[in-house]
N, C-alpha and C positions, 0 to 999 in steps of 0.2 A: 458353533456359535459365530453367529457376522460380528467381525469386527466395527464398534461406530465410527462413522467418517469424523473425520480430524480436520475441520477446517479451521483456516487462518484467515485471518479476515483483515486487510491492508488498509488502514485510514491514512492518507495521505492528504497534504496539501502543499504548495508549493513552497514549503516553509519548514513542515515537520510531516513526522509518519511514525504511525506504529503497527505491530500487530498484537491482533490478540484471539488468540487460539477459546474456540467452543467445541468441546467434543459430541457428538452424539447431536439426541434433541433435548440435552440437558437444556438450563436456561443458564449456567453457568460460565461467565464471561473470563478470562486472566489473560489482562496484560502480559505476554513476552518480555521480560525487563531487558533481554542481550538484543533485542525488537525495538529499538525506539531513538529514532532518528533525529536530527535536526539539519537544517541546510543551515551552514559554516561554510560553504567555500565563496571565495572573493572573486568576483572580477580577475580575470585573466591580466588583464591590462590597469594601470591606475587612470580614471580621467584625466584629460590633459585639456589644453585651449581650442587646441586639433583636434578633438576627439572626446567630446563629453561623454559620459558613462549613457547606454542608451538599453533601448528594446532589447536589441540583441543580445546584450550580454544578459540580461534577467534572464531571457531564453535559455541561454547557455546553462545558466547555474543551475538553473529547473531541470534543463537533461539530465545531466551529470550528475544532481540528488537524486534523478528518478533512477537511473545507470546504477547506482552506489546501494540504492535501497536494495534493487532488485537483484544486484550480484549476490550480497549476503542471503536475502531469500530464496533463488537457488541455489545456494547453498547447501541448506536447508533440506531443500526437495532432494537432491541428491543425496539425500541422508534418508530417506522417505521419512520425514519427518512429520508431513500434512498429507491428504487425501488432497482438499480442495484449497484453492485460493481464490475469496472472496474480495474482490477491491474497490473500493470507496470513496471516490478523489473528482473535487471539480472540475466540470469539463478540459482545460488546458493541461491539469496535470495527469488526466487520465489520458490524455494523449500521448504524452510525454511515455506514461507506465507504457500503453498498446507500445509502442516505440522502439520501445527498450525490452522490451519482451524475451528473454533465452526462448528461442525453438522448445529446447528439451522442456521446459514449463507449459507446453501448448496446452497437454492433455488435462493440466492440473484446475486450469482457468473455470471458477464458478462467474456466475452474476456479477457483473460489473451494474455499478451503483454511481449514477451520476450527479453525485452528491457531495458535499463536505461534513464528514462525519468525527472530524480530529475532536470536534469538542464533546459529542456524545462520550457520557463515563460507562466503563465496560460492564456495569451493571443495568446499564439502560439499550444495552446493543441490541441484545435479541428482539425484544419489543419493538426495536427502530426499523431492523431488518426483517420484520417478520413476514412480509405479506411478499417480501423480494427474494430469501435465502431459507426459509424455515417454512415447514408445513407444521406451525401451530393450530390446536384446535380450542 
């Protein structure tokens, strides 16, 4: 009997992130609760007169959360914990995700979706992803 594929599906935005695992072609959505992110980190430096807080460092804090996600989610994979990972995230912070990317997750990589999907609720995913990640009939 085939095993169904175990996707995890990464809604990100430059702000928060989570996943949330669909197995199969169920339509059954669950949040990851040990899966759910927020960007907390500060500014490297504090503004100064010399140096107002600027682009850059937004930049920065966006790598580093994208960095941060995606450590724990290979993690994960090195546990073969998912088949696929499906990712979700406005254009700047899917950059950031491609970026930051472990090698070893290359082969794991479904559909990137260039979208902001944090506020869809995980019972509205599949319907939202259908036509992108799902062969619904």
């Amino acid at each position: 009997m085939v095993r169904p594929i175990r996707r995890w599906i990464l809604l990100a935005d430059t702000l928060r992130a989570h996943v949330v695992e669909i197995v199969g072609e169920s339509r059954e959505a669950r949040t990851m609760a040990n899966l759910v992110f927020r960007n907390d980190f500060m500014p490297c430096a504090k503004p100064t007169e010399d140096r107002p807080a600027g682009a850059s460092d937004r930049v920065e804090r966006e790598r580093h959360f994208a960095v941060r996600v995606l450590t724990e989610i290979s993690s994960h994979a090195a546990e073969d914990a998912f088949d696929q990972l499906v990712i979700a995230a406005p254009p700047g912070m899917l950059r950031h995700l491609r970026n930051a990317m472990p090698l070893s997750m290359a082969e794991l990589i479904g559909p990137e979706i260039e979208s902001d999907l944090t506020h869809v609720p995980a019972d509205c995913l599949v319907q939202e992803l259908s036509n992108q990640v799902f062969r619904l009939h």
